[in-house]
N, CA, C and O of each residue as an XYZ file, in Angstrom:
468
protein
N     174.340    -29.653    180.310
C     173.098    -29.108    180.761
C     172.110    -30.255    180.947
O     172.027    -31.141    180.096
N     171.409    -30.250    181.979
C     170.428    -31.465    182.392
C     169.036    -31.027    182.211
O     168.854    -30.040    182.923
N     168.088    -31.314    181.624
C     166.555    -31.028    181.454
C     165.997    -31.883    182.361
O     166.441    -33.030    182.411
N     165.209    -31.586    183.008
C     164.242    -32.237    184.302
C     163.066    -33.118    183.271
O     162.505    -32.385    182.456
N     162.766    -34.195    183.247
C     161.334    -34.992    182.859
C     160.321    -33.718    183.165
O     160.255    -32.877    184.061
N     159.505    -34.028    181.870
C     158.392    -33.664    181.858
C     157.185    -34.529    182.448
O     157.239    -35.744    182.256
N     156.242    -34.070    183.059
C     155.299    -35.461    183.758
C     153.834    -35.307    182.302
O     153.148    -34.379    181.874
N     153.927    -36.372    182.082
C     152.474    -36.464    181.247
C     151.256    -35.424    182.006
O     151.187    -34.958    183.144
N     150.429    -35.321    180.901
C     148.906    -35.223    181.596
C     149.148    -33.273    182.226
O     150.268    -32.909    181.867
N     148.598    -32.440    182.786
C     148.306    -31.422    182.906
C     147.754    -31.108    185.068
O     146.914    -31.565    185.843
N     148.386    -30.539    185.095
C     147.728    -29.992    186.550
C     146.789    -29.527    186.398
O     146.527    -28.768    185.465
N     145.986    -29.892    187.345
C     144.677    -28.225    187.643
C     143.613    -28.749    188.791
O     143.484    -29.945    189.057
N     142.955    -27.820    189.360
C     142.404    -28.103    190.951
C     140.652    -28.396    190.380
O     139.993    -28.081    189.389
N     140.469    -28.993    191.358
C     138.928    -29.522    191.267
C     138.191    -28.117    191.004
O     137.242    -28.070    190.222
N     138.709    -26.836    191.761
C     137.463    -25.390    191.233
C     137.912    -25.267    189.819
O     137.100    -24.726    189.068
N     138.951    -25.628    189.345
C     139.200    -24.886    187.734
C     138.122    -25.745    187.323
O     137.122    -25.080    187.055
N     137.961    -27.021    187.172
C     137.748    -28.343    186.195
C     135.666    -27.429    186.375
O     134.777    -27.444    185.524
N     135.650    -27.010    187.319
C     133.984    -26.777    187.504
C     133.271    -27.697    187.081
O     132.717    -27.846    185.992
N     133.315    -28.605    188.405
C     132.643    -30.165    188.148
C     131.240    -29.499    188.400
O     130.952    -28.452    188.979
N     130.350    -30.581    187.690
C     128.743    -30.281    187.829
C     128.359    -31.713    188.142
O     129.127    -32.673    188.089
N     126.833    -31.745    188.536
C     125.853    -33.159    188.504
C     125.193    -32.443    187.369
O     124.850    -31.277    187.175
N     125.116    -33.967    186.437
C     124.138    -33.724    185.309
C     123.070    -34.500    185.353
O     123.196    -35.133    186.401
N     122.053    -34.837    184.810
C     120.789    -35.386    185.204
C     121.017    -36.659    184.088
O     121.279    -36.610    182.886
N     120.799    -37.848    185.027
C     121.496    -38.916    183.932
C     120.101    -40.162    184.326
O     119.319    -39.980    185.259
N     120.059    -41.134    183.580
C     119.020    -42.231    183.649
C     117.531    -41.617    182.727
O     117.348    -40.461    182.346
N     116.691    -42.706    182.561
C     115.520    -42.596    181.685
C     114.774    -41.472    182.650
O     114.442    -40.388    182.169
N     114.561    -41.756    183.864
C     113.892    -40.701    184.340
C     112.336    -41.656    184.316
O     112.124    -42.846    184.079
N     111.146    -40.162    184.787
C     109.589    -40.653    184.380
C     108.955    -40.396    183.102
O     108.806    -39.189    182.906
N     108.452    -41.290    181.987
C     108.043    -40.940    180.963
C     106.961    -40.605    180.478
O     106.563    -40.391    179.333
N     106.297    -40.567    181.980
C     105.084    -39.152    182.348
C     105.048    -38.300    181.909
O     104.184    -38.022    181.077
N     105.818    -37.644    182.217
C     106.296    -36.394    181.820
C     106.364    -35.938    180.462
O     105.947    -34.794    180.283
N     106.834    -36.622    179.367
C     106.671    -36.824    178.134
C     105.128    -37.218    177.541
O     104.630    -36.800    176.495
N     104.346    -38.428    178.823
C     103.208    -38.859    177.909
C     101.733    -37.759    178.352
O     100.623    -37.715    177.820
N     102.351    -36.883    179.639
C     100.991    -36.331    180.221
C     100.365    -35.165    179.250
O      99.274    -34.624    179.429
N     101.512    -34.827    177.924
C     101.676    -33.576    176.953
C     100.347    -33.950    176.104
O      99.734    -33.102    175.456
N     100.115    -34.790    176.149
C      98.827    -35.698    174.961
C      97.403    -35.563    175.453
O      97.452    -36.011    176.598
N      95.974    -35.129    175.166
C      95.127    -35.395    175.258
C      94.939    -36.535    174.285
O      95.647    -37.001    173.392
N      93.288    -36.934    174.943
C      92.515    -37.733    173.999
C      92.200    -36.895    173.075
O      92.518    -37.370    171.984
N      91.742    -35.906    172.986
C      91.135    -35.020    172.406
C      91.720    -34.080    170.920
O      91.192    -33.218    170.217
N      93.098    -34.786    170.912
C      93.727    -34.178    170.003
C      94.809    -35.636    169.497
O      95.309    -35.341    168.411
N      95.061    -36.394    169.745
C      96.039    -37.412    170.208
C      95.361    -39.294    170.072
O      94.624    -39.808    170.914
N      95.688    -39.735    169.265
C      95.109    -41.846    169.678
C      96.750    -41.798    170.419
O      97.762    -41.161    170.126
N      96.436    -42.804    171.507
C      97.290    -43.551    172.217
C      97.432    -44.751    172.070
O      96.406    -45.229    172.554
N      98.264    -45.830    171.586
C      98.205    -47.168    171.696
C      99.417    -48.348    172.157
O     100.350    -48.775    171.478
N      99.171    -48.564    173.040
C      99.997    -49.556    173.722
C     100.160    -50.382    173.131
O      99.133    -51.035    172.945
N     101.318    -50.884    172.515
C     101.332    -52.868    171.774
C     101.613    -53.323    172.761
O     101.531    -52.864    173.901
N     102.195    -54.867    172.155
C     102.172    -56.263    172.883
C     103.301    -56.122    173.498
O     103.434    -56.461    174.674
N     104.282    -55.592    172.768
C     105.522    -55.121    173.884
C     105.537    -53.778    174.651
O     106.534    -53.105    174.916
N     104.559    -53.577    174.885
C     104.474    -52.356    175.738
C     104.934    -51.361    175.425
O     105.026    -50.481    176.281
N     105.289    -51.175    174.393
C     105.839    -50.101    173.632
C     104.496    -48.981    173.350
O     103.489    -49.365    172.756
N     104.623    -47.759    173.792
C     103.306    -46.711    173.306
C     103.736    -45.952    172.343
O     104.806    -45.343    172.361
N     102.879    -45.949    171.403
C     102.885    -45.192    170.297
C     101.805    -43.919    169.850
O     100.646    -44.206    169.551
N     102.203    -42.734    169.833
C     100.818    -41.483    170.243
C     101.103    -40.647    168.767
O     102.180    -40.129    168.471
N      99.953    -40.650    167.978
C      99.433    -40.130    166.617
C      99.167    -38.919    167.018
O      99.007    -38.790    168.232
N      99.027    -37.556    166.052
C      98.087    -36.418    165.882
C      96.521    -36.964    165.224
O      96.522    -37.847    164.366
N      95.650    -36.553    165.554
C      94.452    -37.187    164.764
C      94.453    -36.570    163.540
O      93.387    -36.513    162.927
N      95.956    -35.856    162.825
C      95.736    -35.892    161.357
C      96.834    -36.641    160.588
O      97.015    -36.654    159.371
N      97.506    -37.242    161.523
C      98.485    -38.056    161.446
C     100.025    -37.551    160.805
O     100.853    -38.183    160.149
N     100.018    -36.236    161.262
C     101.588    -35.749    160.647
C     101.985    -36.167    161.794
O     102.794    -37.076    161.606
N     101.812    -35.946    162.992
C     102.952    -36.334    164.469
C     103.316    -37.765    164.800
O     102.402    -38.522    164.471
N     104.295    -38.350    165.314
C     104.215    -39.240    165.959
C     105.100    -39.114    166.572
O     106.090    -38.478    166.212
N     104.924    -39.898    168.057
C     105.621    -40.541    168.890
C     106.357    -41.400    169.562
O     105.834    -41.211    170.660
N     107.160    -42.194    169.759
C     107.127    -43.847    170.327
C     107.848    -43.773    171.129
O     108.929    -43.217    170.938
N     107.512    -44.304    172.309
C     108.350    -44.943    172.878
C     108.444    -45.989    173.491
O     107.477    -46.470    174.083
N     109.901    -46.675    173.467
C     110.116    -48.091    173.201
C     111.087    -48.333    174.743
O     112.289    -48.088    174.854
N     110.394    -48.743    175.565
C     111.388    -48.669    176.932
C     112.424    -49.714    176.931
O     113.299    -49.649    177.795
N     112.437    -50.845    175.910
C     113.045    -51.860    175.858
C     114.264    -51.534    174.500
O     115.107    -52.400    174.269
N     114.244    -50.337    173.744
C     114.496    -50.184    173.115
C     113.687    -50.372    171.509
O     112.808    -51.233    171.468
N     113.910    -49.775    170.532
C     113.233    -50.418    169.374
C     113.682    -51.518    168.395
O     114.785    -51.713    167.885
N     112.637    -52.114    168.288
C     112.957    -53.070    167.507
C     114.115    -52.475    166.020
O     114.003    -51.369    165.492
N     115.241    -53.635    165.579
C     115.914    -53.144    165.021
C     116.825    -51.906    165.113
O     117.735    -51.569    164.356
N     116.425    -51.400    166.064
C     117.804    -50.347    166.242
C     118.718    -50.426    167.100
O     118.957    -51.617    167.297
N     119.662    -49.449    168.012
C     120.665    -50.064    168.650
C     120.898    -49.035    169.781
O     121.813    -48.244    170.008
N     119.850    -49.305    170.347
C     119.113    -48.278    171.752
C     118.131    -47.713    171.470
O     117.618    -47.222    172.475
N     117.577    -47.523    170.558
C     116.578    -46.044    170.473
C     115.318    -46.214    171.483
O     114.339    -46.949    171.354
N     115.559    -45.540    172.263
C     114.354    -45.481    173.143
C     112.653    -44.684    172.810
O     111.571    -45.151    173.165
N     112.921    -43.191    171.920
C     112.029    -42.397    171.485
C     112.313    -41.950    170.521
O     113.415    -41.478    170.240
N     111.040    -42.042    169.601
C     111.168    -41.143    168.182
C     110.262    -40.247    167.636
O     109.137    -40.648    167.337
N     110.541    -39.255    167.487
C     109.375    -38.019    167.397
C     109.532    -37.937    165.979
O     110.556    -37.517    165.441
N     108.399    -38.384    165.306
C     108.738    -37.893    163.263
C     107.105    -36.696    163.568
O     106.267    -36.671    164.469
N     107.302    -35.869    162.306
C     106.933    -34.857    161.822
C     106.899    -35.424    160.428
O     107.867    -35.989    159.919
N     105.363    -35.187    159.647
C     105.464    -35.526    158.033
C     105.578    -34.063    157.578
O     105.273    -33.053    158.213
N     105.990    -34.149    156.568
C     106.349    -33.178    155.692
C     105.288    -32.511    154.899
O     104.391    -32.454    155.740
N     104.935    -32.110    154.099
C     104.169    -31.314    152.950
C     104.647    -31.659    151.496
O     105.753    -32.170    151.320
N     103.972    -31.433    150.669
C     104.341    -31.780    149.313
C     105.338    -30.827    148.528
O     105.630    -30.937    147.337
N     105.884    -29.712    149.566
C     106.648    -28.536    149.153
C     107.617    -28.887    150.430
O     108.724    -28.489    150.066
N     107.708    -29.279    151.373
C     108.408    -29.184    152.876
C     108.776    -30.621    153.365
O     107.801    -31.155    153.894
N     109.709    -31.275    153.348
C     109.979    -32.337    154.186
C     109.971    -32.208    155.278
O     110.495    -31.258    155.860
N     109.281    -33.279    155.894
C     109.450    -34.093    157.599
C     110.922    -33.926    158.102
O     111.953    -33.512    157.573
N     110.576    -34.456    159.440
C     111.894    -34.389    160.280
C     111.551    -35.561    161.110
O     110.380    -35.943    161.129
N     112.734    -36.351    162.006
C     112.357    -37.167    162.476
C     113.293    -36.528    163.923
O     113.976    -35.516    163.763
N     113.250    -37.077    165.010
C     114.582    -36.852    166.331
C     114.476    -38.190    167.028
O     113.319    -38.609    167.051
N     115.118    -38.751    167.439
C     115.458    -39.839    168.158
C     116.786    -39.951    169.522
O     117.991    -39.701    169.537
N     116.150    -40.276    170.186
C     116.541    -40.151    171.865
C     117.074    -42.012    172.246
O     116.500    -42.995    171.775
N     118.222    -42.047    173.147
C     118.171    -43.404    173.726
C     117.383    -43.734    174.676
O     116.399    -43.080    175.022
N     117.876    -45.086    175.308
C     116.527    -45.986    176.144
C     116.970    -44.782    177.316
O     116.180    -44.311    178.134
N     118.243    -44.455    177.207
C     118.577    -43.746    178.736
C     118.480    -42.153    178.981
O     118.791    -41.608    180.040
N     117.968    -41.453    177.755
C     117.879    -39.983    177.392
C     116.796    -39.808    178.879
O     115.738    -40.411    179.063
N     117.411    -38.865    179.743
C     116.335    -38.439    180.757
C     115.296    -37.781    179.961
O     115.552    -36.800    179.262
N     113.752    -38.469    180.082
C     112.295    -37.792    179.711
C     112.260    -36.643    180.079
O     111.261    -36.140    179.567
N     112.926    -35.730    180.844
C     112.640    -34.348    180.861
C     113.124    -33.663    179.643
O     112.621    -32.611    179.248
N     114.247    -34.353    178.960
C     115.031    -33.619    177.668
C     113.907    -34.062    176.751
O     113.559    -33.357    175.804
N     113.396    -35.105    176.998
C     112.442    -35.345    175.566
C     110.760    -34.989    175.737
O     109.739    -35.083    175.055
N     111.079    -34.618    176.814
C     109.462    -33.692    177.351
C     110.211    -31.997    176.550
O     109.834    -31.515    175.482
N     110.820    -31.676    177.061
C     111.028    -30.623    176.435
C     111.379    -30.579    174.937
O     111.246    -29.447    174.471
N     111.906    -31.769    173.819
C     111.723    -31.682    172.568
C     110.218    -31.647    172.265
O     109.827    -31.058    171.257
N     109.318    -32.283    173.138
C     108.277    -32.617    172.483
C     107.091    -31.274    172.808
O     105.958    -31.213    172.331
N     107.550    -30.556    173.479
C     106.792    -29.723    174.017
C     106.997    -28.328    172.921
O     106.191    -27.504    172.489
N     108.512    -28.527    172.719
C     108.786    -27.443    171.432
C     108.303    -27.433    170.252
O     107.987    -26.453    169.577
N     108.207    -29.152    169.851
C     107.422    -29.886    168.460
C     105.998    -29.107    168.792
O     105.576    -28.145    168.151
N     105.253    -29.815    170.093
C     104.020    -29.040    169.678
C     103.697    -27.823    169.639
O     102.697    -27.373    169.080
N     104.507    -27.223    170.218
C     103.959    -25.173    170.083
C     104.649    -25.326    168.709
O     104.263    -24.250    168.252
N     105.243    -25.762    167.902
C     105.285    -24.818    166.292
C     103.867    -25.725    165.735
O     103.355    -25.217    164.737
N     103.324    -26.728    166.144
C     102.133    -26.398    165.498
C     100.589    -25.690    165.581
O     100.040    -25.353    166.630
N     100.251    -25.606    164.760
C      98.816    -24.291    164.852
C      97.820    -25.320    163.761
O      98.255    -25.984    162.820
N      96.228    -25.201    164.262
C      95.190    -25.587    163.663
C      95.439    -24.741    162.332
O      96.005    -23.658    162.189
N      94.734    -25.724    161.256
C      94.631    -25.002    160.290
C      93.486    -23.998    160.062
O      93.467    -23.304    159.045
């Protein structure tokens, strides 16, 4: 009795696989920084051009680091949240290449859970 080779790897047609375009590159980080008033928000640009955006009670922050951040190994954006003396902080962190619309929309979610006291 003779068995035929098996061929590695799997058939299947380009409609099964349901290829997509996904939204890839940094994008505009407009979009992320236009979420900020003065009025609620300090903005500050350093020497490496890196912007960094406070709550004026200082639980929020922002950064972003288009060059990446110092000491890390891509991080492009970091959104921390301080905690409470009953509740810990949270921090989220995005690469240099995370499209700003994904991190416009983390940051847009961060601010609707907060409320004036």
């Amino acid at each position: 009795m003779t068995v035929a080779p098996m061929s590695p790897g799997f058939g299947t047609t380009v409609q099964s696989l349901k290829l997509r375009d996904w939204q890839l590159g940094p994008g505009q980080p407009t979009l992320v920084m236009d979420q900020f008033t003065a009025e609620d928000f300090h903005l500050v640009v350093d020497d490496r051009a890196d912007v960094h955006v406070n709550s004026k009670d200082g639980r929020f922050y922002l950064g972003w680091f288009p060059l990446g951040r110092p000491g890390t190994d891509g991080e492009g954006w970091k959104i921390a949240v301080t905690g409470t003396a009953k509740v810990p902080g949270y921090s989220i962190s995005f690469s240099t290449d995370t499209p700003a619309d994904i991190v416009a929309a983390a940051v847009t979610r961060v601010l609707g859970t907060s409320r004036p006291l």
